[in-house]
C-alpha positions, -999 to 999 in steps of 0.1 A, spaced: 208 -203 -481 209 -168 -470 237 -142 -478 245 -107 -469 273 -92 -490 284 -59 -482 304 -39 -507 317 -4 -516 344 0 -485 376 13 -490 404 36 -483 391 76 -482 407 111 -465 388 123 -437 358 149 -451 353 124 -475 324 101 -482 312 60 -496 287 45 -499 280 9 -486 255 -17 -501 244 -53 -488 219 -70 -508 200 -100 -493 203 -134 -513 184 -167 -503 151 -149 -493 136 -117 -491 137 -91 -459 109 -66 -470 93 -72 -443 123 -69 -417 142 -42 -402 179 -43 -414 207 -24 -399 243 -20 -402 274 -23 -369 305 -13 -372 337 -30 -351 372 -13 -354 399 -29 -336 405 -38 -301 365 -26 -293 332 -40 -292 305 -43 -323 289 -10 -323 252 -2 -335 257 25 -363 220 25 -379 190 8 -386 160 10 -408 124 -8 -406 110 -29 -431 91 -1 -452 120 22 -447 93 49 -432 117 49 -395 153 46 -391 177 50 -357 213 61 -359 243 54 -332 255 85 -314 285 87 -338 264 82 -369 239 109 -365 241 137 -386 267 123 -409 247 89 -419 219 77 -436 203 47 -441 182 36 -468 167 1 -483 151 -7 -513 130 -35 -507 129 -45 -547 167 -54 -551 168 -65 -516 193 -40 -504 199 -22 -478 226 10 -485 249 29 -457 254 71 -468 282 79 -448 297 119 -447 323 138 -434 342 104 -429 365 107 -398 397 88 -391 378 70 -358 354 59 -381 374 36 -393 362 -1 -388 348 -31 -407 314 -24 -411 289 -53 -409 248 -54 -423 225 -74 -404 187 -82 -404 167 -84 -375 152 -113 -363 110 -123 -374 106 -116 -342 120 -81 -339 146 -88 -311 177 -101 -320 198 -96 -351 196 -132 -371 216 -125 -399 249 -108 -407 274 -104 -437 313 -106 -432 318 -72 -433 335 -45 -455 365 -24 -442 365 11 -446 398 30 -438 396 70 -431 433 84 -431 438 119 -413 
């Protein structure tokens, strides 16, 4: 059975930073791209990064870029969310996800981890 479990949200002031893991249970995604959404309340799942299966290319949301980085290291089966200069409208649950064999869709997702930026 596979499993995403994201940890390490939380309550933070704006400026401040945290650091999100998922690590992959059930099988292994070296070889796919992973990427973390974000939904905060009252709006739509929203693309915040991703990263392909060596870890060699990553893409970043409009509100991510700059601030965010993804990384993955393919040996613990994680997948890790930098985030920076944490704003109050950043505030969502944040959700990983693993894209399908494929490479369209997103197959896989955890149940999310809330992070709360006060102003």
């Amino acid at each position: 059975q596979v499993q995403l479990v994201e940890s390490g949200g939380g309550l933070v002031q704006a400026g401040g930073s945290l650091r999100l893991s998922c690590a992959a249970s059930g099988r292994t995604f070296s070889n796919r791209a992973m990427g973390w959404f974000r939904q905060a309340p009252g709006k739509e799942r929203e693309f915040v990064a991703g990263i392909n299966w060596s870890g060699g290319s990553t893409s970043y949301g409009d509100s991510a870029i700059g601030r965010f980085t993804i990384s993955r290291d393919n040996v613990k089966n994680t997948v890790y969310l930098q985030m920076n200069s944490l704003k109050p409208e950043d505030t969502a649950v944040y959700y990983c996800t693993v894209r399908s064999a494929l490479g369209g869709s997103w197959e896989y997702w955890g149940q999310g981890t809330q992070v709360t930026v006060s102003s």
